[in-house]
C-alpha positions as CSV (number, residue, x, y, z in Angstrom):
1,X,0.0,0.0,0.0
2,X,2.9,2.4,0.8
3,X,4.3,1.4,-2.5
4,X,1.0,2.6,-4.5
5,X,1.4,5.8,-2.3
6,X,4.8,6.4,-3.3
7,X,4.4,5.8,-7.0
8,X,1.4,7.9,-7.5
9,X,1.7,10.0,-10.2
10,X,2.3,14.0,-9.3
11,X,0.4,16.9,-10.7
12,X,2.9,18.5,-12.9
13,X,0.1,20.6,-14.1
14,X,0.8,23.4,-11.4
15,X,3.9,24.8,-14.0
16,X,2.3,24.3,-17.1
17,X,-0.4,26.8,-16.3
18,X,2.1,29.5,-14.7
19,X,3.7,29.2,-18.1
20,X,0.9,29.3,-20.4
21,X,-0.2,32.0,-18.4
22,X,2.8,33.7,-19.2
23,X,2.5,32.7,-22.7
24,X,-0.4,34.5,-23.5
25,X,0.6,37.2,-21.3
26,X,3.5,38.4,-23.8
27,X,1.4,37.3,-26.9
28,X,-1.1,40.0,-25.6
29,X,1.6,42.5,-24.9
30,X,3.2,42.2,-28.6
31,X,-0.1,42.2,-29.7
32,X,-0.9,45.7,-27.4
33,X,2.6,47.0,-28.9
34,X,2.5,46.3,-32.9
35,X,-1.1,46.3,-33.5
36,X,-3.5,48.0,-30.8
37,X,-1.2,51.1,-29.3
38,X,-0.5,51.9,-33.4
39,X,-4.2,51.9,-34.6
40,X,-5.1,54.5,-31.7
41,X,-1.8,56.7,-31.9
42,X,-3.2,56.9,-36.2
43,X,-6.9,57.2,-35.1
44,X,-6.0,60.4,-32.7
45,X,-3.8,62.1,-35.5
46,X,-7.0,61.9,-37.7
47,X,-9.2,62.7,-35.4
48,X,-6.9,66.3,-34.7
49,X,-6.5,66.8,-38.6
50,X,-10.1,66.1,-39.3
51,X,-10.3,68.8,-36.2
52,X,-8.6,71.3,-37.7
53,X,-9.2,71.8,-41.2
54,X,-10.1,74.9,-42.1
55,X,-11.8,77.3,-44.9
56,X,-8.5,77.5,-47.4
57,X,-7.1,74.1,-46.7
58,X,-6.0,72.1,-50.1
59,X,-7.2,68.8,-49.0
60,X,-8.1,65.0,-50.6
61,X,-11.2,63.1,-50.2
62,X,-11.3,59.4,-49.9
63,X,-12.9,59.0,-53.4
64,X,-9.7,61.0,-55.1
65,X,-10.9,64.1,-55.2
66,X,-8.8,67.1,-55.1
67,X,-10.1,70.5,-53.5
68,X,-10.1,73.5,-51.3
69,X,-12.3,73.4,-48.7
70,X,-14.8,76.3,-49.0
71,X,-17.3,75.4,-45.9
72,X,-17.3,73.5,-42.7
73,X,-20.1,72.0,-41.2
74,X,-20.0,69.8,-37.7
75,X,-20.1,66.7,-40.2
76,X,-19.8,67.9,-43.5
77,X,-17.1,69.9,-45.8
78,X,-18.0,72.1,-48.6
79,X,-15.5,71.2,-51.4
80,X,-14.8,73.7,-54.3
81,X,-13.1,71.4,-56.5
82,X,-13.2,73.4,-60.0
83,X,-14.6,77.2,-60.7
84,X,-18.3,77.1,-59.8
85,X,-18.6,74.0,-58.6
86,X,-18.4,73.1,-55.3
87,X,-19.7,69.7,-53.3
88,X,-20.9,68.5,-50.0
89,X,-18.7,65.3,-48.7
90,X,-18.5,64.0,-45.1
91,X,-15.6,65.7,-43.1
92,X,-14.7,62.0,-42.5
93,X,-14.3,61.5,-46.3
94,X,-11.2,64.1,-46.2
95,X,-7.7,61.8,-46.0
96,X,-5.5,64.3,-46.6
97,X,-4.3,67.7,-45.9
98,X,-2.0,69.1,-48.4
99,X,-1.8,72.8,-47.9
100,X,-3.3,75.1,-45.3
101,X,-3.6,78.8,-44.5
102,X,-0.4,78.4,-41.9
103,X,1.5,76.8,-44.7
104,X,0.9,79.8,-46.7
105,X,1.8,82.5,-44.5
């Protein structure tokens, strides 16, 4: 009986789960690092240049086109892309900022 005692088998299991635990600890922080912390640092320098645009800016839309922003709305941007012609896009279609009024002066 003292032999079946002695030759029991141990849970080993204890250090497997510290280190699986620790596994998926650093997966989630190289994940937090390369992928997560990015996408917000890129979503809250959009959200300050979609801020800040202003009446005079040179600016690109997410369809291609190419304009200077004539009006502002809370959600829209009036685009003067040509002489007399001017259009209404979201202020979320605008990707890009080329030139504006502090660039100029």
């Amino acid at each position: 009986m003292l032999n079946l005692i002695l030759m029991a088998p141990t849970d080993g299991g204890g250090g497997n789960l510290v280190s699986t635990l620790i596994m998926f600890g650093a997966i989630f922080l190289i994940f937090y690092f390369m992928i997560i912390r990015p996408q917000q640092k890129r979503a809250k320098q959009r959200e300050k240049m979609l801020s800040s645009i202003e009446k005079g800016d040179k600016v690109i839309t997410s369809g291609g086109l190419h304009g200077i922003i004539a009006g502002l709305d809370e959600k829209t941007v009036l685009l003067a892309i040509s002489d007399n012609v001017k259009v209404k896009v979201e202020r979320s279609a605008v990707t890009t900022v080329l030139s504006s009024k502090e660039d100029k002066s």
